[in-house]
N, C-alpha and C positions, 0 to 999 in steps of 0.2 A: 535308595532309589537309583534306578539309570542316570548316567551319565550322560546317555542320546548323544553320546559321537557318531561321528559319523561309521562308525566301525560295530555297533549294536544294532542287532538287528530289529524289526520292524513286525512287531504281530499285533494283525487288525482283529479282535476277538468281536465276535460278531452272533446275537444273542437278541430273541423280543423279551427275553424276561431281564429286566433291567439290574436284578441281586444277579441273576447268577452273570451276568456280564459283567459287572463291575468284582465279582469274585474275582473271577480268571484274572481282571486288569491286575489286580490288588495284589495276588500272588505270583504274577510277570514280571511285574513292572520295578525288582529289584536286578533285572538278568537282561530287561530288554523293555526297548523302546515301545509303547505300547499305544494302541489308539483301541477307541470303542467306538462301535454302531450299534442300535437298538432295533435295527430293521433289514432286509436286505435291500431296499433303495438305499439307504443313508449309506449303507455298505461301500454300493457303486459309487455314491458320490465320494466318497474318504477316499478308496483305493488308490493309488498310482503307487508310479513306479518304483518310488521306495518300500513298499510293501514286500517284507519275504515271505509272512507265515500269515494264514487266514486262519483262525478258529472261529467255525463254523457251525452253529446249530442245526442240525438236520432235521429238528421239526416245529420251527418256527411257524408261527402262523402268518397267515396271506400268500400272495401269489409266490411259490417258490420257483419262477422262472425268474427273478430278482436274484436268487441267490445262485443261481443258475448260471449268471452272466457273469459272475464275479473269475468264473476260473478261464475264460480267454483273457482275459485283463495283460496276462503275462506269464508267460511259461513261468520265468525265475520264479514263479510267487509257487510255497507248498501250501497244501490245503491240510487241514485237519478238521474232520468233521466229528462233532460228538452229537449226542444222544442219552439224554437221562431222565 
């Protein structure tokens, strides 16, 4: 498991299907500091500025201007969007 120094970086995996979100955690989360959101509000509310890396569901269900918002949050932050 991470050691969450301050020096690990920070991916908020972000997913409405609840397995395959906690996958991604599951297999992160010995490399890196790792948060989950089940939604793209919950998303918004997690983010800040310690966030480096979003994984991203791109076909999440409900309003996808939720997940929309998440990338002016912070330049520093990189997006990865998947799709499966």
């Amino acid at each position: 498991m991470s050691d969450n120094s301050p020096d690990t970086p920070t991916v908020l995996v972000v997913d409405d299907e609840s397995d395959v979100a906690d996958l991604y955690a599951y297999r992160l989360e010995d490399a890196f500091s790792v948060r989950t959101a089940y939604s793209g509000e919950e998303a918004i509310e997690t983010v800040d500025e310690t966030v480096d890396v979003i994984l991203l569901d791109r076909r999440m269900a409900g309003d996808g201007r939720a997940t929309r918002c998440l990338h002016p949050f912070g330049s520093h932050i990189t997006s990865v969007v998947s799709s499966w």
